[in-house]
N, C-alpha and C positions, 0 to 999 in steps of 0.2 A: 504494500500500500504506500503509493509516492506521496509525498509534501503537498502537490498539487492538487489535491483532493478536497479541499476547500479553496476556494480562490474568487467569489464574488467578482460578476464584471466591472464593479464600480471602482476596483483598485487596480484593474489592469489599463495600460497605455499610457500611463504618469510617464513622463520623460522632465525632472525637474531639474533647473537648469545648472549648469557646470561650473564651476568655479576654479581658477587657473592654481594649479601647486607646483610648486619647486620642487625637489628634491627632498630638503631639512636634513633632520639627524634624527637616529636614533634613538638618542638619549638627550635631555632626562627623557622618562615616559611623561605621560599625560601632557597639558597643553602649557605652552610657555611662551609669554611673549616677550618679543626681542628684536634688537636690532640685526636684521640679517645680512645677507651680501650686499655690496656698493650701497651702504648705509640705507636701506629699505626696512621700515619697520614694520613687524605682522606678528604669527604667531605659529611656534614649530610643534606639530600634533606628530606622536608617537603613540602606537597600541601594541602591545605582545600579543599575540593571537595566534598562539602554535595551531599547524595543522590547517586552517583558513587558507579559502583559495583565493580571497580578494577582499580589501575592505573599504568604505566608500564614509568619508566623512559628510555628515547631515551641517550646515549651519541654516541656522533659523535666524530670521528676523521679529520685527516685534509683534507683528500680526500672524506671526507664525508660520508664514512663507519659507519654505526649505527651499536650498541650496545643494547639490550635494557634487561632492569632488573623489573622484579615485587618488587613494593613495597606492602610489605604481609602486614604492620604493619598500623594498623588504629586505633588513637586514638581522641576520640570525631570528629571524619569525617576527621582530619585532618591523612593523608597515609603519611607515612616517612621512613626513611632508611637511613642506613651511610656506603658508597662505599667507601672501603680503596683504596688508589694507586691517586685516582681522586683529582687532584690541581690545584691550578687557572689558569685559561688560556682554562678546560677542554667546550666544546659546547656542549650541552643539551637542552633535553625538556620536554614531558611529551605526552603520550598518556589515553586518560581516559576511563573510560569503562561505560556503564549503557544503558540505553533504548532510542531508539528514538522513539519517540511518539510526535511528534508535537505540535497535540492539547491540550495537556496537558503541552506545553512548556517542555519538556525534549527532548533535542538535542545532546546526547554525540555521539560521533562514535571517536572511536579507531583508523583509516585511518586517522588523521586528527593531524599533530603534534602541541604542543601547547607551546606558548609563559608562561614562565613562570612568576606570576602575579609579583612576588618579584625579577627578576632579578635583580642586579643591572649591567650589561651591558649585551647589545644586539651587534651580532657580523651580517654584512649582511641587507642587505635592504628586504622590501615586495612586490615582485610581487605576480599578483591577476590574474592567468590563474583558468580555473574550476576546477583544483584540489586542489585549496584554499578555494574551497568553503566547510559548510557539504552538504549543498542538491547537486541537481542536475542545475547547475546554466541555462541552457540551454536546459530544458528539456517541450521537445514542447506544454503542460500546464500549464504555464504561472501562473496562478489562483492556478495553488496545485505545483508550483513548489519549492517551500521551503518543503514540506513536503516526498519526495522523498528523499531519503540519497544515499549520493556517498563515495563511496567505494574507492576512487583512493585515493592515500599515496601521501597527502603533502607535506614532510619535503622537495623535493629537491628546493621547490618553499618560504619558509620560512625563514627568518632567526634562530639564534639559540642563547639560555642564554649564559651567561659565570660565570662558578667561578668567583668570583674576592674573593683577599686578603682579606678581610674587614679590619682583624686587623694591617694591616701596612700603614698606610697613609705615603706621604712620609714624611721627616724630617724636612720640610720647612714649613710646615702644624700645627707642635706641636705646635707652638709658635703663632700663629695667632691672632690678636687682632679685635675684631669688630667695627666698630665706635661707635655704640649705638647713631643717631644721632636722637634728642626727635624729636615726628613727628613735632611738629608746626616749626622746622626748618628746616623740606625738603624739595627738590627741585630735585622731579623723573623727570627721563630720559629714555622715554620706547625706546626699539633699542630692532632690530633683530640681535642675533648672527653674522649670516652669513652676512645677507645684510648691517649692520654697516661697515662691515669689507674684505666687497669684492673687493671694490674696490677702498681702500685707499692704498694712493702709499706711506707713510712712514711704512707700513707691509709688511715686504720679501713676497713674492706671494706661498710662498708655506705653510703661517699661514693664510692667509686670508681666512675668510670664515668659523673659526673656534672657541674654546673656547682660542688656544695658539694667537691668532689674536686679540682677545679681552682682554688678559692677555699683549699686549706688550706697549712698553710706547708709542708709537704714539698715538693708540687708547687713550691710560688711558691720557695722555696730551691735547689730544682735551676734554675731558669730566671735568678734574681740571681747566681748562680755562676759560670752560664756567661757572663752579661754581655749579655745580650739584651737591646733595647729594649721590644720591641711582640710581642705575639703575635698570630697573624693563623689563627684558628679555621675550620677547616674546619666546611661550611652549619650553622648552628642553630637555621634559621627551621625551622617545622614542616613535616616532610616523609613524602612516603608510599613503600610497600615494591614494586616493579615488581611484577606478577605469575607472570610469566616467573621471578624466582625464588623468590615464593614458593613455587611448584610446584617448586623443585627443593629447597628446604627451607633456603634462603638469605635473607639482606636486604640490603635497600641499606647500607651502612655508611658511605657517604662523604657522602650525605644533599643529592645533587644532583640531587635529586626535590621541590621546594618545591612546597607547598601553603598555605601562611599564612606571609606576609612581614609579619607581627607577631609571632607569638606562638613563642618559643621553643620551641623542639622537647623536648618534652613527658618522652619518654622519658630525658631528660640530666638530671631532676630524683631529687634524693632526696628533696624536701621534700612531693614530691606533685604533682598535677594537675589540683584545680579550682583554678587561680589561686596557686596558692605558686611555681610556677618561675619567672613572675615577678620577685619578689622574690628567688628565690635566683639568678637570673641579674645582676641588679643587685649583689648583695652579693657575689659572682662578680669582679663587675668592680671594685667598690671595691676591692676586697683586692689586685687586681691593679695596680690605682694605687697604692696606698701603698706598695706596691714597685717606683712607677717604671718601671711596664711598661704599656702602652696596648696599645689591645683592638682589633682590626682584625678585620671581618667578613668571610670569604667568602661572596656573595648571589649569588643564582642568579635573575635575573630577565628571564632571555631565554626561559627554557619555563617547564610547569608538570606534575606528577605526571598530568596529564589525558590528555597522550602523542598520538596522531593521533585519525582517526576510530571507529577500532576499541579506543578506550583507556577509560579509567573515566569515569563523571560524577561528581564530586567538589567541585565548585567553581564555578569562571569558565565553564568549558561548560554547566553549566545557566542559569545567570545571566543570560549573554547571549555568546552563542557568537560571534556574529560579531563583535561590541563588543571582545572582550578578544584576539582569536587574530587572526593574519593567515592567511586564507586564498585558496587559489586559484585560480585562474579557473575552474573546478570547483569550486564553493563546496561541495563535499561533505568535498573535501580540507586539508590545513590545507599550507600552506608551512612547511619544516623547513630553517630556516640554523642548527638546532644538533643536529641528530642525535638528536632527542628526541622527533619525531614531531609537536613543535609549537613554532611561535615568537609570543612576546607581542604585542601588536600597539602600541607603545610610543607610534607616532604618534597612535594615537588620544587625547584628551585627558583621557578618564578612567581607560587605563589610566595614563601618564604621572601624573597624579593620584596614582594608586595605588602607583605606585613612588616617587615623591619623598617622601608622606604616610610611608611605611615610612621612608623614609631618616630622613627628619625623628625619625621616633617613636624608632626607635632611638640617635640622637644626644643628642636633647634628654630625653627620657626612659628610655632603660635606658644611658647613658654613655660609646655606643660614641666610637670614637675615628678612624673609617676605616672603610673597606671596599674588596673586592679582589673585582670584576666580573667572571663569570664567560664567559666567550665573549660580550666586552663589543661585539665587531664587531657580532654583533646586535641591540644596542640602540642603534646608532649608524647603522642604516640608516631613508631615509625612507619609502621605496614599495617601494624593489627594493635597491637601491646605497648601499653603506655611506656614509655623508654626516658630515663635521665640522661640521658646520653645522646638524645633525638638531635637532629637538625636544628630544630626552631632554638632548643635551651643551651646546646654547642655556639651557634650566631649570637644570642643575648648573651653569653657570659667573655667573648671575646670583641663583641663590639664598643668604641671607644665611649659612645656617648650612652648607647643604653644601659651599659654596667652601670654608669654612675649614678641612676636615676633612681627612684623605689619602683620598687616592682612586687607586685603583691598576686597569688595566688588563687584563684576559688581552685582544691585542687581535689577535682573530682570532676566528672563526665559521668552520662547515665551507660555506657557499654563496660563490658568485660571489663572486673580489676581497675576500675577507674576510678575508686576511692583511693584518693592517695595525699591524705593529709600526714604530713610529718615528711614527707619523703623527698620534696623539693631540692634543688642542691644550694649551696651556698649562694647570697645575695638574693635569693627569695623568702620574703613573707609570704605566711597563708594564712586564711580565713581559718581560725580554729572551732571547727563546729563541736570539740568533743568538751570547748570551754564553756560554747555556749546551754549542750546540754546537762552539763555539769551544773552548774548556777541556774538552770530552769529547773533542776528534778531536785537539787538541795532548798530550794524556799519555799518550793509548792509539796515535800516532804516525803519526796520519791525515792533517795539517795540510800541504797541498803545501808553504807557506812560513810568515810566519806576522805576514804582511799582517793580517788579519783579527784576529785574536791581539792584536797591540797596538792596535787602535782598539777591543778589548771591555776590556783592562786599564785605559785610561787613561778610561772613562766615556761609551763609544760614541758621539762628537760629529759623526759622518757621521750616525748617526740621530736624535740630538739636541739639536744646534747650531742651534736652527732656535726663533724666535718665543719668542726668552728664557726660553727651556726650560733647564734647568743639568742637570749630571750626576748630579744622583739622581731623573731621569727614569728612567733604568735602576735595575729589580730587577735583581740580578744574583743568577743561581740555577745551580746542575749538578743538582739534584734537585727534585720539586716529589713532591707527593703520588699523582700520576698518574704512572708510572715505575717504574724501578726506585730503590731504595733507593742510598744512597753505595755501604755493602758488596756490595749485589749488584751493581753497576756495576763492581766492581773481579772479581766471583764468576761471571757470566754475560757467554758470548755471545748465547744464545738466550732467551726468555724462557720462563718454563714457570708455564703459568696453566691448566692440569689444574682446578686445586680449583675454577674459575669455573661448572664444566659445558658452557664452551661449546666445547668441541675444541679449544682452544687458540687457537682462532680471534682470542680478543678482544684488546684491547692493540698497543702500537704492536708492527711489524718495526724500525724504525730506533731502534736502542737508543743504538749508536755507544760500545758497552762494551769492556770485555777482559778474558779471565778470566783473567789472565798465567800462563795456559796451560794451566791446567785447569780444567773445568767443574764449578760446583758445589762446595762442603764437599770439603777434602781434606787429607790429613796430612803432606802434601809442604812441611817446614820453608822453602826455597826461596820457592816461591810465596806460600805466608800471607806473610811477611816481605816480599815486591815489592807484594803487595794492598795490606798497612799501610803501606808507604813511598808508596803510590797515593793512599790516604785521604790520606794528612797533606799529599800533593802538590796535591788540587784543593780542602782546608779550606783551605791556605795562599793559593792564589791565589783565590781569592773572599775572602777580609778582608784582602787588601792591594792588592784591584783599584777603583776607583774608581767609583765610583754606591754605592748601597744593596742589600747584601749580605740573602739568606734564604736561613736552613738549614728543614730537615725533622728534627720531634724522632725522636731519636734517630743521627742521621744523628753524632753528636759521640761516641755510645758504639758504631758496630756495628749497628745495628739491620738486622737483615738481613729478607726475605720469601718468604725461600726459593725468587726467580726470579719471582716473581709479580712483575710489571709492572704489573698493574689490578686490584688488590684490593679492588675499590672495591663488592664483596660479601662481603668477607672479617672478620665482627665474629666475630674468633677472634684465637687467637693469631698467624696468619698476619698481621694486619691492625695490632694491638697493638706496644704497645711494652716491651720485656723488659729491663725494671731489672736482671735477676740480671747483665746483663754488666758494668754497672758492678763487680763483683765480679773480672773477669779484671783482671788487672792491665795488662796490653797495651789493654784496651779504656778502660781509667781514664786511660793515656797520653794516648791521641788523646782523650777529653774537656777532660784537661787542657792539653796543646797546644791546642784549639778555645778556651776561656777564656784563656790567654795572649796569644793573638790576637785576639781580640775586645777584652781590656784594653790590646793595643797599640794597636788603631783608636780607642778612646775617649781616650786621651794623645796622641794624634798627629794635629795637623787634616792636615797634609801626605796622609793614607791618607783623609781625609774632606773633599774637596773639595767644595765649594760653586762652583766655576766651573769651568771649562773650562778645558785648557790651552792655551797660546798655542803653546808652543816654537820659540819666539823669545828671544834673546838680551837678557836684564834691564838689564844692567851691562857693562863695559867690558870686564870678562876673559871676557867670552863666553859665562859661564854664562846656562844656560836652566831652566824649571820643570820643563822633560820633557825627556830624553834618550833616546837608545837606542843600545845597545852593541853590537857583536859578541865572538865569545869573543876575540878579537886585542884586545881593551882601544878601539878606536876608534869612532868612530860610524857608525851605521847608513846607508850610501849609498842610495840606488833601488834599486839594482840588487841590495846585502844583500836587502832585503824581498823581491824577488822570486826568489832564489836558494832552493831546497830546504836547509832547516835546522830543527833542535830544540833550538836554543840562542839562548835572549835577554836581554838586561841592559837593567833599567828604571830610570831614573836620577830621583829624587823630590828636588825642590830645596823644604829649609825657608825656602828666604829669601826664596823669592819665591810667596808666597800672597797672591792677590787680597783685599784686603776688609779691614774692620777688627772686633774686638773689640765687644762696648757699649759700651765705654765711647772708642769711636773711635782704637784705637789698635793700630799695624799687626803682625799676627799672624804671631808666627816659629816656625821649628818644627827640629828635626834637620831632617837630610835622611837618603836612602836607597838605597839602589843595591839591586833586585831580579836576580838571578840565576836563572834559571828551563832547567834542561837536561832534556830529555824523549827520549834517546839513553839507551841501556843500557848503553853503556861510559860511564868515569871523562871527563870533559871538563877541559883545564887553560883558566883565566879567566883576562884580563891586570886588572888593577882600573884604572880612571881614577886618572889623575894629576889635577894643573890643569888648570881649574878644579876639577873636581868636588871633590877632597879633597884637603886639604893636610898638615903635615905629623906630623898626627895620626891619619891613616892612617882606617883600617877597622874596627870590631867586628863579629863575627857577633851578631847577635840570633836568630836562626831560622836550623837547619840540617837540613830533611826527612830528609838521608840518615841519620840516628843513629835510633835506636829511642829514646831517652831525651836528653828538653831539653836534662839538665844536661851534655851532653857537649861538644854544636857550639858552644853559645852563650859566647861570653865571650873567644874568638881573635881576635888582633887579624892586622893584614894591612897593611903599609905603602900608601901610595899607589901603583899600575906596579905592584906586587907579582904575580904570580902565583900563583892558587890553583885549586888540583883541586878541582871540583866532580864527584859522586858521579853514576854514573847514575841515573837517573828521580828528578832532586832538584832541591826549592825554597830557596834561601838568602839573608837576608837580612839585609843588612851596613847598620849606622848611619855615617853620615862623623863622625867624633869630630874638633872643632876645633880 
């Protein structure tokens, strides 16, 4: 069954007109404009498209008039050309030429306009009628319906590239300083562009929702407030809308559906879209450095908006389908280790190209600071089997500019053996999910002992001890933006994602919440009061637990979701973050609790280790860096750890910190005795004597059972002394010398 099998007379005998090209250069890839030969200025298009028998560049005008020119010129597969007259701002694409043959995974069709892979800006959104598709997306079997090619001319359904300037950033931009803030003293703050910013009333309404919205000091002052280092932005490379909910009258809003791993995602601009978001994402990020806050990407480059065989052409599938996708031994099929329908094919060396050249571009030219690798287990596999050894993590760990950046992990994929937390190699963070179940099963009283519990507090060195890897290997997280929220963590046992459309089907069942004891929103003084005492219980132990601490904005005022677990088509208020709670005075608490705490980890390296503990005895009198107590005042036997308990005492020695200062000179700190009881009646604590604290006893700094700071903090407590500790409470005593 040939391509030509759908073909409508309306799209045959276009002959649209020609535009004259040079020769150009190969490289860079994607479109660049420049002064060419005998001082002629234009712009030099480059495409990789192994395998392609011909490629024909699309330029559009503003009423959407196409243009379209052969590029004659192929070097090592790579077709290029240099169109004099064409300057930034001009919209383009690409048509590809070669065989459709399915079964053999070759899918080009020429009807079909193509997102260019190197854009750096996209002008226009993606609707997905059937003439987005290559096949026949509606063609009444079903079972061979991918292998049918459609003839109909996409471009009016598409969006389209844009030149942009590359070599002018604006002047604001020259001068930019990074923070360079060392990891063991961050303090991320994952936020969605938009939904940070939607609907906060100190941003004129007509930046909300944008990269200029995120760049304005309302935003940037709630984030210096709370003491945050780094923000770590959920996708903004350009991305497209599923189909599946378009038809329900929904969009992707979490925007992990990548399409152009250059070009900022388009719709986050207020300044525009031939080529100004650009520029306002860079001014974006300046502004965020001058407040001492670095810019951390969420990149999604294990799939692509392309989806399986039955999914859109858009891109990389016309291009060269089997070059860029891994597929199956069934080459009709594509292999899915991320639940997307399709996975990047990383080993090959031009995609590989293509994901470094992104990293590169976003580093050295838009500012970034980092990036946080989305279901990164799939780009760490070679053939089949996730490999440390792979391609992609060989190129990041010898490249000059991306070593030095943070690089952060999600490190698990859903195929074979793809949980692979702890296993990263050196210069990589991971998301430690084992921290975060850790701290959800110890407060909601799930925890058989609470073994597991202190090797996530003191910087997870079973998973991390390993090829001088240090403890801010570990993120340490209780929320991420997939989940529930902090509040509804404390508001939900079930999750309820009704508004998704998909019968509630979507979304994790293993929440591992509690709703202390009623479901959902409720007037019952009681419980709200055990929720909030819950909040302040797991803000507390993630900034006093050791590795690198990330909240979720709003997670510091309430941000609730009303149960939804997978919002992740929710650009509503569901999805959003709701400033007015900053107005509840109970919700202003726990923000300002969260900024107290976060100010106490930035004064105390003791809370911000850079190494491991030994706990091993320093000094003569016995003291060690890390301790552990029982409620009885003594130390933790074997047989403690493995006994059924909700009571533990973390003992943090200032005196004995690994390392020195710059200026080489050896770094002291308080010390800390952490107090943590997860039992609903009152607990009485015996406090260590000698060594730990002499005869200046104890102060409370942090005491979760009070609804108000100014109450717990400030008591002092001899040394042996015993002190009631509050049910489901975190408390934290300074040793005063």
């Amino acid at each position: 069954m040939h391509a030509s099998a759908y073909r409508p007379e309306r799209e045959r005998g276009r002959t649209p007109p020609v535009e004259p090209v040079w020769p150009g250069a190969p490289v860079p890839l994607g479109a660049r404009y420049r002064v060419g030969p005998d001082g002629v200025a234009g712009t030099n298009f480059a495409l990789w498209a192994g395998g392609a028998e011909s490629v024909e560049l699309c330029l559009f005008d503003a009423d959407g008039h196409e243009r379209r020119s052969p590029l004659a010129e192929s070097t090592d597969e790579i077709w290029h050309g240099f169109v004099p007259g064409v300057r930034p701002g001009q919209r383009y694409g690409f048509r590809v030429h070669g065989r459709w043959d399915p079964w053999t995974g070759a899918r080009w069709n020429p009807a079909k306009l193509l997102l260019d892979p190197y854009a750096r800006a996209v002008d226009g959104d993606f609707r997905l009628p059937p003439e987005v598709y290559g096949h026949v997306r509606d063609w009444p079997q079903q079972h061979v319906a991918d292998t049918v090619r459609d003839d109909r001319d996409s471009a009016p359904y598409v969006p389209k590239a844009v030149v942009v300037h590359d070599d002018a950033p604006d002047d604001e931009w020259q001068d930019d300083r990074r923070p360079k803030t060392p990891w063991a003293d961050s303090v991320i703050y994952e936020l969605h562009v938009r939904g940070f910013t939607r609907l906060h009333p100190g941003i004129p309404p007509e930046l909300r929702g944008t990269y200029a919205g995120l760049a304005h000091p309302a935003a940037i002052e709630h984030l210096t407030r709370l003491g945050v280092t780094a923000v770590e932005l959920l996708p903004v490379h350009q991305f497209a809308h599923e189909d599946h909910l378009l038809r329900r009258g929904l969009r992707n809003y979490w925007g992990y559906n990548s399409i152009g791993y250059f070009a900022p995602h388009a719709a986050y601009a207020a300044s525009g879209t031939a080529g100004q978001q650009v520029g306002e994402f860079r001014r974006m990020v300046r502004a965020l450095h001058d407040a001492g806050i670095e810019v951390i990407l969420d990149v999604v480059y294990n799939h692509t908006a392309e989806a399986g065989e039955l999914g859109p052409m858009l891109s990389l599938k016309g291009i060269d389908n089997r070059g860029y996708y891994r597929l199956q031994d069934d080459a009709r099929r594509y292999a899915d280790y991320t639940g997307c329908g399709n996975t990047l094919h990383v080993v090959q060396p031009q995609v590989l190209r293509l994901i470094t050249d992104s990293l590169r571009y976003w580093v050295t030219e838009m500012g970034v600071d980092g990036f946080r690798f989305d279901l990164a287990a799939a780009l760490a596999r070679s053939m089949h089997d996730v490999d440390m050894l792979s391609p992609f993590l060989a190129v990041i760990a010898q490249d000059p500019v991306l070593r030095r950046v943070k690089l952060i992990a999600e490190p698990w994929d859903v195929g074979n053996g793809g949980y692979q937390v702890g296993a990263f190699p050196p210069l990589w963070a991971e998301w430690n999910d084992r921290y975060r179940n850790a701290v959800r099963d110890f407060w909601r009283g799930a925890l058989p002992d609470v073994r597991d519990l202190g090797y996530r507090l003191s910087g997870s060195s079973d998973l991390y001890a390993w090829g001088g890897r240090r403890p801010y290997a570990s993120v340490n997280f209780v929320t991420a933006h997939d989940g529930f929220t902090l509040r509804d963590l404390v508001t939900y046992d079930r999750k309820h994602n009704e508004a998704n459309g998909e019968g509630n089907r979507d979304g994790t069942n293993d929440n591992r919440s509690w709703n202390c004891g009623a479901e959902g929103e409720t007037d019952d003084a009681d419980v709200l009061a055990l929720r909030r005492r819950q909040l302040r219980n797991m803000l507390t132990t993630l900034l006093l637990s050791t590795g690198v601490p990330m909240l979720v904005a709003g997670d510091e005022f309430g941000r609730t979701q009303r149960g939804n677990n997978n919002a992740y088509c929710q650009d509503n208020e569901i999805g959003w973050v709701d400033w007015s709670l900053l107005d509840d005075p109970g919700w202003r608490a726990l923000f300002d609790l969260t900024a107290r705490l976060i100010a106490l980890r930035h004064a105390h390296p003791v809370l911000r280790r850079r190494a491991f503990f030994s706990g091993r005895p320093r000094s003569a009198d016995g003291l060690r860096d890390l301790a552990w107590f029982t409620s009885r005042g003594t130390e933790m036997t074997e047989g403690d750890w493995f006994a059924p308990t909700a009571t533990l005492g973390m003992y943090l020695s200032g005196r004995d910190i690994p390392g020195r200062d710059a200026r080489g000179r050896r770094v002291l700190d308080d010390s800390f005795l952490v107090l943590m009881h997860a039992g609903a009646e009152e607990r009485d604590f015996v406090l260590p004597g000698e060594p730990w604290a002499g005869a200046g006893g104890y102060e409370v700094v942090v005491d979760t059972g009070v609804e108000e700071q100014g109450v717990g903090p400030g008591v002092s407590y001899g040394a042996g002394a015993t002190v009631r500790v509050g049910g489901r409470t975190v408390m934290l005593l300074r040793v005063v010398p």
